[in-house]
C-alpha positions in Angstrom: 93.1 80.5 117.6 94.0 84.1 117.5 90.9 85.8 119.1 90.3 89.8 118.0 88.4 92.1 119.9 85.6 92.5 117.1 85.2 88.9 117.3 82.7 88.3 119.8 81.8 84.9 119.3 85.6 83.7 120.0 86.6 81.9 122.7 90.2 80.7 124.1 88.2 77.0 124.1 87.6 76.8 120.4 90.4 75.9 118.4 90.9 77.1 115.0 89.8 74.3 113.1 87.1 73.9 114.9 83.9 74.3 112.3 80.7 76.7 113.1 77.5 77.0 111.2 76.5 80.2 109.6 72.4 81.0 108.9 71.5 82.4 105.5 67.9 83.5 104.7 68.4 83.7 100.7 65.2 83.3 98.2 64.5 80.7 96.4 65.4 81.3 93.3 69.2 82.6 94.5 69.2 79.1 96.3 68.3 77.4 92.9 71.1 79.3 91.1 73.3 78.3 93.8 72.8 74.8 93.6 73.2 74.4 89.9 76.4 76.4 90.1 77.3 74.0 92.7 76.5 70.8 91.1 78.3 72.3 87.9 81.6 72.3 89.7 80.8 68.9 91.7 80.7 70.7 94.6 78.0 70.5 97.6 76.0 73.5 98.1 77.9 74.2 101.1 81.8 73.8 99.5 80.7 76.3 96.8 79.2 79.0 99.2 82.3 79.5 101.4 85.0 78.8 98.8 82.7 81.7 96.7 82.3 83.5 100.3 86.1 83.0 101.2 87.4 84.2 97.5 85.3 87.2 97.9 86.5 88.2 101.4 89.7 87.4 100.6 89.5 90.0 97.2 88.0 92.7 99.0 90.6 93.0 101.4 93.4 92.6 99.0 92.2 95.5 97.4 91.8 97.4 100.2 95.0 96.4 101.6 97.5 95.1 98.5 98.4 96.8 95.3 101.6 95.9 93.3 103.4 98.6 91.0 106.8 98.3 88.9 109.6 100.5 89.8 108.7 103.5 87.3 104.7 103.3 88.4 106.0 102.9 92.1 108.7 106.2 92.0 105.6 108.2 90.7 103.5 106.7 93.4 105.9 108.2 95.6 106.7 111.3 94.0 102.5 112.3 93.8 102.7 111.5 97.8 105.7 113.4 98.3 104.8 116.4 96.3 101.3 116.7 96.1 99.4 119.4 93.9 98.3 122.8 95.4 94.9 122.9 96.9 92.4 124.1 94.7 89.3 126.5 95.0 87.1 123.5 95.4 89.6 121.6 98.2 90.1 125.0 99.9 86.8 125.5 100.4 85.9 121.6 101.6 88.5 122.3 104.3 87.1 125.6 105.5 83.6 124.1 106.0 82.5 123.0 109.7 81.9 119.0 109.5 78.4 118.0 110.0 79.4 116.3 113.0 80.4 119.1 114.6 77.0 120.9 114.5 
């Protein structure tokens, strides 16, 4: 199991197959919706919330992380990086302002 620092919970015992439960407090009707959705797809309540869980995860980090582009998009990707605009009024004066963390 690869353990991260922001994983508390990890330990060098646990291997990575090794199952753990997770506690959700959800209302009754969201547990109702859940189930039918579930039973729609064959699929145990608990199959259907971490493949649903695990597809979500897995899509917000993609698009965080991934994006593809052809070679003409890509080039003007590039280009804008390379050569960005001149600041304007409003940028200029962003940057001159003292961040509020720094008060």
């Amino acid at each position: 199991m690869v353990q991260t620092p922001t994983d508390s919970s990890s330990s060098a015992t646990h291997s990575a197959d090794q199952k753990r439960s997770i506690n959700l407090r959800i209302e009754a009707g969201t547990r109702q919706l859940i189930d039918q959705a579930a039973a729609a797809l064959g699929k145990t309540r608990t199959e259907f919330m971490v493949e649903s869980a695990r597809r979500e995860a897995t899509d917000v980090l993609l698009d965080q992380r991934l994006f593809a582009l052809d070679d003409t998009a890509f080039n003007a990707f590039v280009d804008a990086l390379d050569n960005p605009p001149p600041a304007g009024p409003k940028l200029r004066a962003l940057m001159s302002r003292k961040p509020g963390w720094q008060d």
